[in-house]
C-alpha positions in Angstrom: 41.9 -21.0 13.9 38.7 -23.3 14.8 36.0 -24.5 12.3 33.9 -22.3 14.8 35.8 -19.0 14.7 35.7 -19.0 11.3 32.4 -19.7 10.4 31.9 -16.4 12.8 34.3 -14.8 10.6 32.6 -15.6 7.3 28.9 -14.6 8.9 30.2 -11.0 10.0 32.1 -10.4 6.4 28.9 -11.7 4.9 26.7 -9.2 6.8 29.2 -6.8 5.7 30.5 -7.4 1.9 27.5 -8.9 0.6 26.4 -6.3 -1.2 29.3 -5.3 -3.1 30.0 -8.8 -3.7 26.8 -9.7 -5.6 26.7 -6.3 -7.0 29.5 -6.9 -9.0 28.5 -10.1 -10.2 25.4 -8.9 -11.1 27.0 -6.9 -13.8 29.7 -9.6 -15.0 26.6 -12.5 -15.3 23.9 -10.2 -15.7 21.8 -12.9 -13.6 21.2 -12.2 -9.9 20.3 -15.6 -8.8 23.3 -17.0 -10.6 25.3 -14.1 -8.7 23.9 -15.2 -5.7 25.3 -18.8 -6.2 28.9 -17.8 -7.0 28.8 -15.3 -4.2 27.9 -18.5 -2.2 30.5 -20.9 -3.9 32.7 -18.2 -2.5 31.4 -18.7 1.1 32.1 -22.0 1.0 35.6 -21.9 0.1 36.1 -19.4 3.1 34.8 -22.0 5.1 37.4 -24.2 3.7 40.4 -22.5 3.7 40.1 -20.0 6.3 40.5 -22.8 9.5 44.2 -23.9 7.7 45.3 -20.6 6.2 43.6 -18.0 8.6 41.3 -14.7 7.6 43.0 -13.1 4.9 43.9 -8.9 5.7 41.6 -7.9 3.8 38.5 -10.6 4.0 35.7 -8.8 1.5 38.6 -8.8 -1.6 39.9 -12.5 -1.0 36.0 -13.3 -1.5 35.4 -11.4 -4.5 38.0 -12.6 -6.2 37.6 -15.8 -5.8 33.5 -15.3 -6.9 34.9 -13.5 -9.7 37.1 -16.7 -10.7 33.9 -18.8 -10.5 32.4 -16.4 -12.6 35.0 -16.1 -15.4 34.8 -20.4 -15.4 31.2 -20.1 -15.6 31.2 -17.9 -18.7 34.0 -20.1 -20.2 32.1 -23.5 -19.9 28.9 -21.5 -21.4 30.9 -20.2 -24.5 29.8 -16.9 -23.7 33.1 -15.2 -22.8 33.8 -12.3 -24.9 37.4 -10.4 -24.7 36.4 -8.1 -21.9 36.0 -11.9 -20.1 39.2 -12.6 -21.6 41.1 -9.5 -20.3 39.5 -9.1 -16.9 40.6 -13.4 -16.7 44.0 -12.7 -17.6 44.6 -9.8 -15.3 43.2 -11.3 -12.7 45.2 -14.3 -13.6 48.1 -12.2 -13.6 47.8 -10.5 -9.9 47.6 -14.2 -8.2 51.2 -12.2 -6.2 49.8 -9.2 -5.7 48.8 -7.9 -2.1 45.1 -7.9 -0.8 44.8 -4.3 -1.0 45.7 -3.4 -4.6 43.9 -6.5 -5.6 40.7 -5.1 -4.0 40.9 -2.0 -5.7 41.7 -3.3 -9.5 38.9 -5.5 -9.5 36.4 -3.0 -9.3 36.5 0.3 -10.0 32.4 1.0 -10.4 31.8 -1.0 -6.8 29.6 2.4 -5.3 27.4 2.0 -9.2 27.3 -1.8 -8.8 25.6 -1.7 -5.5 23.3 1.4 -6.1 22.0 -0.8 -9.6 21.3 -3.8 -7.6 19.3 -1.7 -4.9 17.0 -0.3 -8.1 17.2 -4.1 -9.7 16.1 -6.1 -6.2 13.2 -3.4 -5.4 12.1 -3.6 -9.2 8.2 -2.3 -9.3 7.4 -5.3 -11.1 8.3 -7.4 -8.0 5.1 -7.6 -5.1 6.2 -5.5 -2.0 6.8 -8.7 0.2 9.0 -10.3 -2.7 11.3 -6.9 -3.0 11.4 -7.0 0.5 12.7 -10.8 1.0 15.4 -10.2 -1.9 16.5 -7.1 -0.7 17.1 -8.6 2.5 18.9 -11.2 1.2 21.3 -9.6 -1.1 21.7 -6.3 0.2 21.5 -6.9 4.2 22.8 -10.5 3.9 20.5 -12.0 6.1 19.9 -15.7 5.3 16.4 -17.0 4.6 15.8 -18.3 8.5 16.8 -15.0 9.9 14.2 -13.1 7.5 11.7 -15.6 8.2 12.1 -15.2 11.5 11.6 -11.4 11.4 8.7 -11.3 9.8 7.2 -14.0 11.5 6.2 -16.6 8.4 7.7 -19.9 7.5 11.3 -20.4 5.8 10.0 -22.2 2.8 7.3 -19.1 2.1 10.4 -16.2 2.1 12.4 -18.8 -0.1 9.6 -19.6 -2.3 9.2 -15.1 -2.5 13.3 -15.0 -3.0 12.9 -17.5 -5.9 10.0 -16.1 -7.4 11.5 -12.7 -7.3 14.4 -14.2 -9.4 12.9 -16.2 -11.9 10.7 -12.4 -12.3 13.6 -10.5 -13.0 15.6 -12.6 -15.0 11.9 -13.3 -17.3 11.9 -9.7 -17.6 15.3 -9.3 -18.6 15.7 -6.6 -16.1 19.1 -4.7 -16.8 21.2 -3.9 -14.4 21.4 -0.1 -14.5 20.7 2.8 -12.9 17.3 4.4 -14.2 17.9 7.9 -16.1 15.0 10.1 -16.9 11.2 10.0 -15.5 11.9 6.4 -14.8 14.6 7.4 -12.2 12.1 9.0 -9.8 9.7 6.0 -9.3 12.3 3.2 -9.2 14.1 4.9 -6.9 10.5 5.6 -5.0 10.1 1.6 -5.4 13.8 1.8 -3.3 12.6 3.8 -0.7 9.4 2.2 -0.2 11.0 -1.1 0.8 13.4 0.1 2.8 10.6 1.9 4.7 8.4 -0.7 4.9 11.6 -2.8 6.1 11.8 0.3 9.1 8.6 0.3 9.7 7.8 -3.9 10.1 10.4 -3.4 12.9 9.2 0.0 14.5 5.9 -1.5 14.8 5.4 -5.0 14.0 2.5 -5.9 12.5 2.3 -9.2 14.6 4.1 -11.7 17.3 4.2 -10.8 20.5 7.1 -8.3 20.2 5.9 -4.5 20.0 9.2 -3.8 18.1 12.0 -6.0 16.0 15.5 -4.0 16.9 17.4 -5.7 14.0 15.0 -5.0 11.4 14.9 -1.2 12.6 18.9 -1.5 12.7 19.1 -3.3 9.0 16.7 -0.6 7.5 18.7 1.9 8.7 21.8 0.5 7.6 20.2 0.4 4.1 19.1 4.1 4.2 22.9 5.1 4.9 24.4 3.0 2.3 21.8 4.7 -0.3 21.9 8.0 0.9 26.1 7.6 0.8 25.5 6.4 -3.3 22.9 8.8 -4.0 24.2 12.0 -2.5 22.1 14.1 -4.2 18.7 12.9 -3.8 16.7 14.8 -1.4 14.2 12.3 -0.5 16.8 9.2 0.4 18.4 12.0 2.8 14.4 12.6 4.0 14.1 9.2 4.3 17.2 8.5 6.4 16.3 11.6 8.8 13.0 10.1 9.5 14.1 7.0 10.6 17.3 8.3 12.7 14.6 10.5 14.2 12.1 7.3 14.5 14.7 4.9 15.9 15.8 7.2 18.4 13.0 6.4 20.1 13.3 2.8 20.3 14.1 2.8 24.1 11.1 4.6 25.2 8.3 3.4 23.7 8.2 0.0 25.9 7.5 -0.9 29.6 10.0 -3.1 31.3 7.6 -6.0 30.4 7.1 -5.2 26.9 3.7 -3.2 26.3 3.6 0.0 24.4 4.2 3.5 25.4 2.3 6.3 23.3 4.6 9.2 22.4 3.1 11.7 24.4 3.8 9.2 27.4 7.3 8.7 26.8 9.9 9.8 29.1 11.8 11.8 26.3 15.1 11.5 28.4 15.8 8.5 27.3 15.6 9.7 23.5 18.8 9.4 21.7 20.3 12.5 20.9 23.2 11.2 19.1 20.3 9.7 17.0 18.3 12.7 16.9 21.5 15.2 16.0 21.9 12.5 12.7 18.6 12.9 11.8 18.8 16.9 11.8 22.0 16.7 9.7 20.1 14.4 7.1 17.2 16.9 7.1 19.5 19.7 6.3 21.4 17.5 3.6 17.8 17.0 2.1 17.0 20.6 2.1 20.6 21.6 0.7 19.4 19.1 -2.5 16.5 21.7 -3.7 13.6 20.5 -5.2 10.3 20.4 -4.3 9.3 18.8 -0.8 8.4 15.3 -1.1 6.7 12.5 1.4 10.1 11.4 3.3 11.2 15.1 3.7 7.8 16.1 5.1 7.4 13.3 7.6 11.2 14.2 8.4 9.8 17.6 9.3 7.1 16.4 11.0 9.5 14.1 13.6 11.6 17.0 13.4 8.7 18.9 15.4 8.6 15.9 17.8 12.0 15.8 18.7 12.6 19.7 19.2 10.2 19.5 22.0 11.3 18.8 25.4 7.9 17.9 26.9 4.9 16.6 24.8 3.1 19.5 25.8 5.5 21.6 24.2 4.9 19.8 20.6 3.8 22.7 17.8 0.9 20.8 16.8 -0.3 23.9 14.5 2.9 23.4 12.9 2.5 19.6 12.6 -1.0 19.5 11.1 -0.2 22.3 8.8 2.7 19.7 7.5 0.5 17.0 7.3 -1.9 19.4 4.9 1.5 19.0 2.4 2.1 15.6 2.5 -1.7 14.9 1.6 -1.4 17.0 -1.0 2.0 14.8 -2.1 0.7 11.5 -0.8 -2.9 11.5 -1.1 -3.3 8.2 0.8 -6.5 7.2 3.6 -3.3 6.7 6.3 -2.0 10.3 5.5 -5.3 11.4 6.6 -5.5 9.4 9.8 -2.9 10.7 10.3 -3.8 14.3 10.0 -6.6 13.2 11.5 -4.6 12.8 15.0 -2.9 15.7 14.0 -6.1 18.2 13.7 -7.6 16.9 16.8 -3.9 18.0 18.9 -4.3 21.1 17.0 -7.8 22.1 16.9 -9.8 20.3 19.5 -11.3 16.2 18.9 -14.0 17.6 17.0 -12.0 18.4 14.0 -10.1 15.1 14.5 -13.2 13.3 14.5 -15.1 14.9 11.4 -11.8 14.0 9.3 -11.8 10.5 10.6 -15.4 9.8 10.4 -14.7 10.1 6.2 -12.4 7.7 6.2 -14.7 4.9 7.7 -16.1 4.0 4.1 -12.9 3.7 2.7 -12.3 -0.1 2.0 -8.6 0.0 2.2 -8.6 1.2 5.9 -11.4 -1.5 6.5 -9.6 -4.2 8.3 -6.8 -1.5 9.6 -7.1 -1.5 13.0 -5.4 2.3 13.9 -8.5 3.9 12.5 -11.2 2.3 14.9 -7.7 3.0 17.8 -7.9 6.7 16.3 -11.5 7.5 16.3 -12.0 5.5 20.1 -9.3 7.8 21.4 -11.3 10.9 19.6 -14.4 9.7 21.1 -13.1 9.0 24.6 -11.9 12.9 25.2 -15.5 14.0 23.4 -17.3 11.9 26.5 -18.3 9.6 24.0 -17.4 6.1 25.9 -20.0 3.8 24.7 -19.0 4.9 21.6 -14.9 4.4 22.3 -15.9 1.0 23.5 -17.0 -0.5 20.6 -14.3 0.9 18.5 -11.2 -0.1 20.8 -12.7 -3.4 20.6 -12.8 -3.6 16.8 -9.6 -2.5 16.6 -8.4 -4.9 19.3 -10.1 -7.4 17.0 -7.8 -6.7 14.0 -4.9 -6.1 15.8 -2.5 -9.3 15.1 0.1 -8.0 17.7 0.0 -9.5 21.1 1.0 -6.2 22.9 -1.3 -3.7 21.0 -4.4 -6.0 21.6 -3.9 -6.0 25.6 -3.8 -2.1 25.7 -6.7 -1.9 23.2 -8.8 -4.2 25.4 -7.7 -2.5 28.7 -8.9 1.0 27.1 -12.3 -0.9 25.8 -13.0 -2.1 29.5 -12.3 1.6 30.5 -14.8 3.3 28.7 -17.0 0.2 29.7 -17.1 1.3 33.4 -17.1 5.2 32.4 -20.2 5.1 29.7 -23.5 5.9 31.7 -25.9 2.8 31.8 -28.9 2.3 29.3 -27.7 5.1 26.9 -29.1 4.9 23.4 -27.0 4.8 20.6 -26.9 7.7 18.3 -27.1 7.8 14.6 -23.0 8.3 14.1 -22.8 5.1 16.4 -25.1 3.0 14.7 -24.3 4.2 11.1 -20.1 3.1 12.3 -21.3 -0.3 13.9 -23.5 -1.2 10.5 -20.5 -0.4 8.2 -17.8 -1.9 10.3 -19.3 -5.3 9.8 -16.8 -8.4 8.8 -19.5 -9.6 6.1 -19.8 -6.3 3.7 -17.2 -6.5 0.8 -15.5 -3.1 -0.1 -17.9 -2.2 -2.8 -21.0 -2.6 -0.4 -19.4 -0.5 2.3 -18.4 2.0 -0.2 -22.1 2.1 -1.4 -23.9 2.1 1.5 -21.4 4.3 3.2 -22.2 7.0 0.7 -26.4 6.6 1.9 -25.3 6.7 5.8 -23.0 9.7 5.5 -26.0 11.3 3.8 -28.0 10.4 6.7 -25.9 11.2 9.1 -25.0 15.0 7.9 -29.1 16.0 7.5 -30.3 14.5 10.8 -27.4 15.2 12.8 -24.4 12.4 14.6 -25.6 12.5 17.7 -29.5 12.2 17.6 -30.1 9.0 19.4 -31.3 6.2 16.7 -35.0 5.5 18.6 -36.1 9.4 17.6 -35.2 8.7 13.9 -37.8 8.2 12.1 -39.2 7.3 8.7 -40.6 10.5 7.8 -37.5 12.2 8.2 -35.8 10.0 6.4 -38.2 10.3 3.2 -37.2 14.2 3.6 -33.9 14.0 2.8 -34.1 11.4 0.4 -36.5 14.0 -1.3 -34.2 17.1 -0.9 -30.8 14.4 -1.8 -32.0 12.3 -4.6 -35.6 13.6 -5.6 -34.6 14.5 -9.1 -31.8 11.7 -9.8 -32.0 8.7 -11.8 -34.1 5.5 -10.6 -30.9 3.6 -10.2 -29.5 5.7 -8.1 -32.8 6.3 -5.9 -33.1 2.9 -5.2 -29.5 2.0 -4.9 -29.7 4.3 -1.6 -33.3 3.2 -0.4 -31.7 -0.3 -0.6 -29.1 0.4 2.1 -31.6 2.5 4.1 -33.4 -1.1 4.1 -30.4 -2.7 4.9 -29.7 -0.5 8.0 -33.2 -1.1 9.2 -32.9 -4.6 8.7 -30.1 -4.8 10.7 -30.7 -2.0 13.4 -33.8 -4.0 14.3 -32.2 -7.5 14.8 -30.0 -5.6 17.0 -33.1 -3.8 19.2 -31.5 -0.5 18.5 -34.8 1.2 17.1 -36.8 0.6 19.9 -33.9 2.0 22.4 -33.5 -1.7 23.8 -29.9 -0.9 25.0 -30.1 -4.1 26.8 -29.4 -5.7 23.3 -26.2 -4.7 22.8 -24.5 -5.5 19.2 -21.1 -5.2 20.8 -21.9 -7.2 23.5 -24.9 -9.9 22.3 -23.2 -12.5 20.1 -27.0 -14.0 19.8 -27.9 -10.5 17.7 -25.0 -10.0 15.9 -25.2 -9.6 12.1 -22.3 -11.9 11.2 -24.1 -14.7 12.2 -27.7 -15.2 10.5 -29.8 -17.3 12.4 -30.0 -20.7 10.7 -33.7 -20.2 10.6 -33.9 -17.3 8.6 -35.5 -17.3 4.9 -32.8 -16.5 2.1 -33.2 -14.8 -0.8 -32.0 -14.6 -4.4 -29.9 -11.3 -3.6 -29.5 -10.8 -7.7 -32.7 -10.3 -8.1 -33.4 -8.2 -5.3 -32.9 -4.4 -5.6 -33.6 -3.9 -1.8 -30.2 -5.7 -1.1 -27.5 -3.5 -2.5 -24.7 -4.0 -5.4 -23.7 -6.9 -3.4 -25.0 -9.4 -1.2 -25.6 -8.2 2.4 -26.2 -11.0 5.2 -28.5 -8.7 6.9 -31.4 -8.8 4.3 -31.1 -12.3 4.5 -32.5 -11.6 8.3 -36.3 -11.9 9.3 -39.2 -9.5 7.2 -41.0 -8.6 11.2 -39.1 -5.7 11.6 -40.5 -3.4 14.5 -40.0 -0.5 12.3 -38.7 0.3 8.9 -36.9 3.4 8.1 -37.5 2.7 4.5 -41.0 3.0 4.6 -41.4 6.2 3.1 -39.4 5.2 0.6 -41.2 3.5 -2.8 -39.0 2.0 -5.4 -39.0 3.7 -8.5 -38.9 1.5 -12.3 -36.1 1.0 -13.9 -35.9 1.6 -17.6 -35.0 -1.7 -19.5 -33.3 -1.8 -23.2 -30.2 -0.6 -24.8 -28.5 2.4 -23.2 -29.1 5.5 -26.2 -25.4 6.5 -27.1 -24.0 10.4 -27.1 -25.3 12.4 -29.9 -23.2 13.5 -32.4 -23.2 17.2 -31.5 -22.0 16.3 -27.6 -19.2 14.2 -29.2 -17.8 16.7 -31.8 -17.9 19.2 -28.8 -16.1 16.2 -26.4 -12.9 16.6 -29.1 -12.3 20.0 -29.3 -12.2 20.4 -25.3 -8.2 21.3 -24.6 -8.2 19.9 -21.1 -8.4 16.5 -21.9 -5.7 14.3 -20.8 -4.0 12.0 -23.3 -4.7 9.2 -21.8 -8.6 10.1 -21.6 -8.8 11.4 -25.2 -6.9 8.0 -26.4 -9.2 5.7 -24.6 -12.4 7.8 -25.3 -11.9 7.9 -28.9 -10.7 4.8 -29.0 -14.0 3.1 -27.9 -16.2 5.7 -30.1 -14.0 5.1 -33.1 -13.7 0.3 -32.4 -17.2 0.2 -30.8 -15.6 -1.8 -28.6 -16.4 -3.0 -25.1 -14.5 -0.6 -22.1 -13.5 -3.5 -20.7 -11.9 -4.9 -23.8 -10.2 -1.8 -24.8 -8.6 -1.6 -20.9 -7.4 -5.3 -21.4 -5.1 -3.8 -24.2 -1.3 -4.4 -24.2 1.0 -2.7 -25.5 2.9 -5.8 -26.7 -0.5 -7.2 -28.6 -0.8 -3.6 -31.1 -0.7 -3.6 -34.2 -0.1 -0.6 -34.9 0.5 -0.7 -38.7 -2.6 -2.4 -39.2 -4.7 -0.1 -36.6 -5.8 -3.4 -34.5 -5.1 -4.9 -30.9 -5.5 -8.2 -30.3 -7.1 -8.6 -26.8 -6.6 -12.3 -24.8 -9.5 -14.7 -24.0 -11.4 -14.2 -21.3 -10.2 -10.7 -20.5 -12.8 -7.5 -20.6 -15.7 -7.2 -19.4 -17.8 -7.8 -22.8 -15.1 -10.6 -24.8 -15.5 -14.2 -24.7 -12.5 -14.9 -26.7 -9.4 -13.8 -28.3 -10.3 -11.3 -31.0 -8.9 -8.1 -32.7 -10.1 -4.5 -31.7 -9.7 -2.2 -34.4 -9.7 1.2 -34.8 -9.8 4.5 -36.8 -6.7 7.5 -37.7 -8.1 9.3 -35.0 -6.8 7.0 -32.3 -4.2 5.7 -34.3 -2.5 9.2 -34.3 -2.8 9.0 -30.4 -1.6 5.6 -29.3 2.3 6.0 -30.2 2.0 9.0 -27.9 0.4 7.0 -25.3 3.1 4.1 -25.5 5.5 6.8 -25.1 8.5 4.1 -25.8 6.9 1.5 -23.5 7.7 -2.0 -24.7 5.1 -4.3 -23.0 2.6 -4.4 -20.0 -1.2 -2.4 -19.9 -1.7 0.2 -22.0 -3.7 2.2 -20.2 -2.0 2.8 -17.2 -3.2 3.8 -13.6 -2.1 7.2 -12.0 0.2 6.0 -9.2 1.4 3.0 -8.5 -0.4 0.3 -6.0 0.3 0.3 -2.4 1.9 -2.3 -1.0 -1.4 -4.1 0.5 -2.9 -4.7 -2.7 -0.4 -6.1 -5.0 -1.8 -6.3 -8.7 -1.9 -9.8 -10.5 1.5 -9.4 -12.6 -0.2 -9.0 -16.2 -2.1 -6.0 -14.8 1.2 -4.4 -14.0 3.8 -2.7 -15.8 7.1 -4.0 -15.9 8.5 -0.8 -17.0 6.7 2.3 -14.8 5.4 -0.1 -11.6 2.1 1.1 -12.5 -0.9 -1.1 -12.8 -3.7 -1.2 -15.4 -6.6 1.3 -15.2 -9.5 0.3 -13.7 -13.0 0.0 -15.3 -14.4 1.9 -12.3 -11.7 4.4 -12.3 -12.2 5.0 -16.1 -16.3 5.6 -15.8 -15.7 7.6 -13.2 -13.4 9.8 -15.0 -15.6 10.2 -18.2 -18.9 10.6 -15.8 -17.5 13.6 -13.9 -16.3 15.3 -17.6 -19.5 14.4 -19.6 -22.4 13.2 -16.9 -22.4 10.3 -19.6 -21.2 6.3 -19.3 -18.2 5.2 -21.2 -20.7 2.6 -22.9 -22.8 5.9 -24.7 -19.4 6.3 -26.4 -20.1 3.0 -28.1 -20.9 3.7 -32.2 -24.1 1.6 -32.7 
């Protein structure tokens, strides 16, 4: 046997007995990156022997046996070997004659256990999304650091760094390698799912390169998703999970032209689906439904490929069915893509209209800001409304975002499209001008969220399609009256600031006069991104015309041709010290039986310390005190400390907080809802190690308090 042949031996055993390998070295060492070595130190003595001696029978025992021997010499030279070292040594010792096969099966009997607990320990929650991704990779698929870097299209060195990062994580942690019982069952094995999708999806649709699909990351995840759902047999949502991408894959040979570019699905020629595919993915649905339970996100977007594949042509697709599943899985999964999704969904069912109305309320949401399908989503909904000029600009700014080489060229080909169908000299309406002024590069998520909120207001009293010229200033003041005539200063001039904005803007870019030949798709000489160097600046902070943040635009030229705004005067604030709750409101506040725990704990707490909201949200659970009634809270975190200091508090709170901990040994203590997405990875001390869930926001908790009370968390404050 060549040197060559049997590295090709050793690679295909590795893809193969990787898993089980490290899985069960995990549990002897209770150290995965020290696993990993010994599995390796393994390798190399294959690479060694093999050439001489040949491939053993039975490949995937010869190499755990020999990790195992490394293992047991490990814990020997460490002086950690305990008798069950001692008797597992000796009998392995002992078997040295034995045949291949019974020596496979005596030297682990939990093999299925030891691979399912690495899967939970390698997608930990308290590992980012890209670091669970790189390790389960690596120890579960077997792929080695090049091939994974190559996949995903980033350097070697930045997936090693994430593989050694994700070790030196778990073994801080002291993660043990288990298999979660109880409520903390259902999210780490939701943490499991979500890699292995996000694994699926990175090769259904890659994000970037010039590839429109990665085959062997679609074939890995898939491989993943039958090893779980074979371990986990009763757990309805791997099964849904493992149906939706049997279902998803089986589409793999359609959805590109001989040269590479994309097919959309109702393009496809659905005879060259894979049925064999498609029959799997039925039988996993049907194993998920046989599990019981309620429906959750992978069995519902089973469903909904389900629909998809049951129909022979596309326009034979149940959309009614498909949209009214989609109304479920927001209900489940409450995210902006759900809803873009449904979006697409509504408009096959109902007509663009209703697509477009869903859409159009997801354009302020700053997670979906620089996600290109939404623009791709509403410029198809425009397009089959009439609405070219409209479609143009939004292909476009998807195309912009777009990182994959494929995607952009059809984007750009649709944008030119509408180009030559969109009648000359047409004046934009509101809706277009509104979704051009918010789609800009230079607003941060809070300004787009804020002035989003003034536009949609706009946009819903004067009507989406009345051209932008006939708006005018008067009509404006009108539904500020009828909107915010009776609200608080703040939030009166908070919206008159973004009308200003708008103007500001709309008239650098000619659109108030009708000038269509000054285009702000097309003109890089009037677009907003790029202030003339000329123009005066301003000391936005001081500024209430300029928003929460500071907006480019009002940095432009005071000559505006006209000012939407005008109508608009800026009321006084009040200045001084906010007046806290009387004591009447707050007795009442207690009594109310509807109060979540976590509320009521933080709420009193605050009224009971007179502490900052952002110090009492810094709180961890490893910093109480709860003997002495105190937490200590770090320097420099919260919004009011400037140090490390103590926050005490009274019986009332202390009778809640052991309730709240609930068990939990470290991490926030006021925990988030769900857990993060895997976009916007939380620094690791505002995560928690044990649930995956990250620490509640400041904005999050005075939005909570101001939709119970109509008060601010600081009126809770004892003065």
């Amino acid at each position: 046997m060549t040197s060559q042949d049997a590295h090709r031996a050793v690679d295909a055993v590795w893809k193969m007995e990787s898993a089980r390998i490290i899985a069960g070295l995990v549990r002897m060492v209770g150290d995965v990156g020290l696993a990993e070595e010994l599995a390796q130190d393994a390798l190399l003595s294959a690479l060694q022997q093999w050439p001489e001696s040949g491939v053993p029978d039975n490949p995937g025992a010869w190499l755990m046996a020999v990790a195992k021997r490394r293992a047991i010499d490990h814990l020997r030279r460490g002086e950690r070997l305990d008798r069950r070292h001692e008797q597992l040594a000796h009998e392995i010792a002992t078997r040295q004659d034995t045949s291949e096969a019974d020596l496979d099966e005596a030297l682990d009997d939990e093999v299925g256990d030891d691979v399912l607990r690495l899967m939970f320990v390698s997608c930990h929650p308290a590992l980012p999304a890209e670091s669970r991704v790189a390790l389960t990779l690596r120890l579960l698929g077997g792929l080695r650091t090049e091939e994974i870097a190559r996949a995903f299209l980033v350097s070697e060195p930045t997936v090693a760094q994430r593989v050694v990062r994700a070790k030196r994580t778990l073994a801080a942690l002291r993660i043990p390698f288990e298999i979660p019982v109880g409520p903390d069952r259902a999210a780490r094995l939701s943490s499991v799912l979500e890699v292995i999708y996000l694994v699926f999806n990175e090769g259904y649709a890659a994000t970037a390169g010039d590839g429109w699909m990665r085959q062997d990351l679609c074939h890995e995840a898939l491989r993943l998703g039958r090893l779980l759902a074979g371990l986990a047999p009763g757990e309805a949502e791997v099964h849904g999970l493992v149906a939706l991408m049997e279902i998803q894959a089986s589409r793999s040979a359609a959805r590109t032209t001989p040269s590479g570019q994309p097919v959309a699905l109702h393009e496809q020629n659905r005879g060259r689906w894979d049925q064999l595919l498609i029959h799997r993915g039925f039988a996993a649905l049907l194993r998920a439904r046989q599990c019981g339970g309620p429906l959750g996100p992978y069995v519902l977007q089973a469903a909904i490929a389900v629909c998809h594949a049951r129909a022979r042509t596309a326009q034979e697709t149940d959309w009614t069915q498909i949209a009214a599943l989609y109304e479920s899985l927001a209900k489940v999964l409450p995210t902006p893509v759900v809803q873009l999704n449904r979006a697409v969904a509504l408009a096959m069912a109902y007509g663009p209209e209703a697509g477009l109305a869903l859409a159009d309320t997801l354009v302020t949401e700053p997670s979906l800001k620089d996600y290109h399908r939404l623009p791709s989503v509403r410029g198809d909904l425009l397009v089959r409304l009439g609405r070219h000029e409209e479609a143009r600009r939004e292909f476009e700014r998807a195309a912009a975002l777009t990182l994959n080489g494929p995607e952009r060229t059809i984007l750009l080909e649709r944008a030119a499209a509408c180009a030559e169908a969109a009648p000359p000299g047409t004046a934009p309406t509101l809706a277009e001008a509104a979704s051009a002024f918010l789609s800009r590069d230079d607003l941060d998520a809070a300004t787009v969220r804020s002035y989003g909120q003034t536009m949609s207001r706009l946009r819903r009293a004067l009507g989406d399609g009345t051209p932008l010229p006939d708006v005018s200033a008067a009509q404006v003041a009108d539904v500020f009256t009828a909107a915010w005539g009776g609200a608080a200063s703040a939030t009166w001039n908070r919206h008159r600031a973004a009308v200003r904005s708008f103007s500001v803007w709309a008239s650098t870019q000619g659109l108030l006069t009708g000038d269509s030949a000054r285009d702000p798709a097309g003109d890089p000489a009037h677009d907003p991104t790029r202030a003339p160097a000329h123009a005066p600046t301003r000391d936005l902070t001081r500024d209430p015309a300029c928003g929460p943040t500071r907006d480019p635009a009002c940095d432009l030229t005071r000559d505006l041709t006209r000012d939407l705004a005008a109508g608009l005067g800026r009321r006084p604030e009040p200045r001084g010290r906010t007046r806290p709750i009387d004591r009447p409101h707050i007795e009442a506040l207690w009594q109310r039986p509807d109060l979540a725990l976590r509320e009521r704990t933080l709420w009193l707490l605050l009224h009971e310390s007179a502490a900052g909201v952002g110090a009492a949200l810094a709180l961890n659970v490893e910093d109480l005190d709860l003997a002495g009634m105190r937490g200590r809270v770090a320097a420099g975190t919260g919004r009011e400390s400037s140090g490390s200091r103590w926050v005490r508090w009274r019986a009332g709170t202390a009778e809640l907080i052991p309730h709240l901990v609930a068990g939990r040994g470290r991490g926030p203590l006021f925990l988030s809802d769900r857990r993060p997405g895997p976009g916007r990875p939380p620094a690791p001390g505002d995560l928690c190690p044990e649930t995956g869930r990250r620490r509640l926001s400041y904005e999050r908790a005075e939005y909570l308090f101001k939709q119970a009370t109509g008060y601010t968390l600081d009126q809770l404050r004892t003065r």
